[in-house]
N, C-alpha and C positions, 0 to 999 in steps of 0.2 A: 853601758848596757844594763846594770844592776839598778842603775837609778833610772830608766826607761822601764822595766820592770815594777820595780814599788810606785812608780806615778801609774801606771798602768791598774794594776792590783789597785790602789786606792779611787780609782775613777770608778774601775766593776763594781768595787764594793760602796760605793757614794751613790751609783746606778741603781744597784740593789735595792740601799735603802730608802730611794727617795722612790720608786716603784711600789713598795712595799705602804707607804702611808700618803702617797696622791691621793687615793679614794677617799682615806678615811673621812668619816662624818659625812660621807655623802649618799642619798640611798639611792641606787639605780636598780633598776629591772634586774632582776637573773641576767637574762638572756645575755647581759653585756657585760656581764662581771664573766658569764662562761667564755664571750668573744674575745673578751683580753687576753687568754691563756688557748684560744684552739679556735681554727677556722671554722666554720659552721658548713653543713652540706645542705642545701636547699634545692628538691625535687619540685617542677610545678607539672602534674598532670592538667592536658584536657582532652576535648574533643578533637579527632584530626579534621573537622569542619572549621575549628576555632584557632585552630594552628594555620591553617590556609586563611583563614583572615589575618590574623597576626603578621605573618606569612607579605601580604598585599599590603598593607596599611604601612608595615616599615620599607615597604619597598620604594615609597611615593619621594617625589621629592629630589632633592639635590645631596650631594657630597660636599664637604666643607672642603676637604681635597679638590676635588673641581671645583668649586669658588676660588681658591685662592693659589690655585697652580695656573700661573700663565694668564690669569686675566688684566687685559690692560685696560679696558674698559672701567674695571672697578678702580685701578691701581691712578688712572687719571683722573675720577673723581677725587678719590681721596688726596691727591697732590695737589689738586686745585686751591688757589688763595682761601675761594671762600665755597668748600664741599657742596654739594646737593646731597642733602642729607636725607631726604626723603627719594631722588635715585638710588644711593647708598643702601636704605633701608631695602628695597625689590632684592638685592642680595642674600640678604637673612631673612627671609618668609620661613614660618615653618614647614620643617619637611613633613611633617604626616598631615595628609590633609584630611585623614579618618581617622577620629580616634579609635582606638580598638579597647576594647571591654569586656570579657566573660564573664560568668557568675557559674559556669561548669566547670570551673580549676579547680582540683585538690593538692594539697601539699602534703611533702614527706621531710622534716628538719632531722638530721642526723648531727649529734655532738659529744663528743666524748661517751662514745659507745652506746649511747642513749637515742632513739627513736621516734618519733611522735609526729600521728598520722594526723593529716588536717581535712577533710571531706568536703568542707562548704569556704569555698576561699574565694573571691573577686580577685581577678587579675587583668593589668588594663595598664597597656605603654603611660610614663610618665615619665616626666622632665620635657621642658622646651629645648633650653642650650644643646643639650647634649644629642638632641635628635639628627642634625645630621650628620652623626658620626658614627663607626659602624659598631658601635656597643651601645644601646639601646638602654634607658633606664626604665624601670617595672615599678607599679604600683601593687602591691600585696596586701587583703586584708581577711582576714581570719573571721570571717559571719557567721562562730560557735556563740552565744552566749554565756558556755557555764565552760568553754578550754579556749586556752590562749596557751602562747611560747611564754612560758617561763616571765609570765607577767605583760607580754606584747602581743598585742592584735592587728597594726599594721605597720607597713616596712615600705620603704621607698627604698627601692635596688638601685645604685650608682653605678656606671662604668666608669667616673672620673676620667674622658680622655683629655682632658686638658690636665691633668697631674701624674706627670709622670712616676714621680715618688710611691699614687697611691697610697701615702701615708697622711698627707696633709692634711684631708676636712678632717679625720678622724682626731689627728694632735690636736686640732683647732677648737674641734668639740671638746676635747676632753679638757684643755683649759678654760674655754668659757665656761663649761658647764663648773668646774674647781671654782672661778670665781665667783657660783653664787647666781650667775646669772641663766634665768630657764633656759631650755634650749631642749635639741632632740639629742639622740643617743648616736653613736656610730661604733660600726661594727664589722668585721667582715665575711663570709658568706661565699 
């Protein structure tokens, strides 16, 4: 028990320290040096005319759940020696067949007690994969010239439903970006 203890104690504290100087020498934005320590709250106002399209637009389409619950149709393509891959394809059509876009969204970012209103913001469904699933990803872009978030002006919102974890692009970012290599930031919200 004592020696399950000190291996324990020594993993926290090796945790600690290798937490403590991953960043270093690296510059990122504010905003994700704040993300790393506190979830971010993100308000998108608009119009309830612009919500009813939002509204219509994610509604179009198919379920990846009904794709792939019970279809044998698809399931005998797929088994077949030599697939039809362009049958196969009519499966995964995207599902918004509109894309939807405002330019009357404003934002409200709450983090660590901190506040900041955003009044001219584009908002507009993004991501293909992840469209037919029922967490939707957002396109967010800040049209202030002289304010931004803590150094950022646009954001692609993820529902990650294919990761269950929810921790993984972010790990993944975070070491690509460690070794040097460009890349975007991730964060969570």
């Amino acid at each position: 028990m004592k020696s399950i203890l000190i291996l324990t104690v020594s993993l926290l504290s090796s945790l600690v320290s290798c937490k403590s100087s991953f960043f270093d020498g690296i510059k990122r934005p504010k905003l994700y040096e704040l993300l790393d320590e506190e979830v971010g709250d993100m308000f998108i106002t608009m119009p309830d005319e612009d919500v009813e399209k939002l509204k219509a637009a994610a509604n179009v389409g198919y379920s990846v759940d009904d794709t792939f619950n019970d279809n044998t149709t698809m399931m005998e393509l797929m088994a077949s020696e030599e697939p039809d891959y362009k049958a196969l394809s009519e499966f995964f059509k995207p599902t918004v067949s509109e894309d939807f876009k405002t330019k009357d969204a404003s934002m409200v970012f709450k983090i660590n007690g901190e506040e900041q209103k955003f009044s001219k913001v584009t908002f507009s469904i993004g991501g293909n994969s992840g469209s037919g699933y029922a967490k939707f990803g957002y396109n967010i872009k800040i049209r202030n010239n002289k304010k931004d978030l803590y150094g950022c002006t646009q954001f692609r919102v993820r529902g990650e439903p294919n990761d269950p974890s929810m921790i993984r692009n972010k790990l993944t970012t975070d070491i690509v970006n460690r070794m040097g290599i460009p890349t975007s930031y991730a964060g969570y919200v």
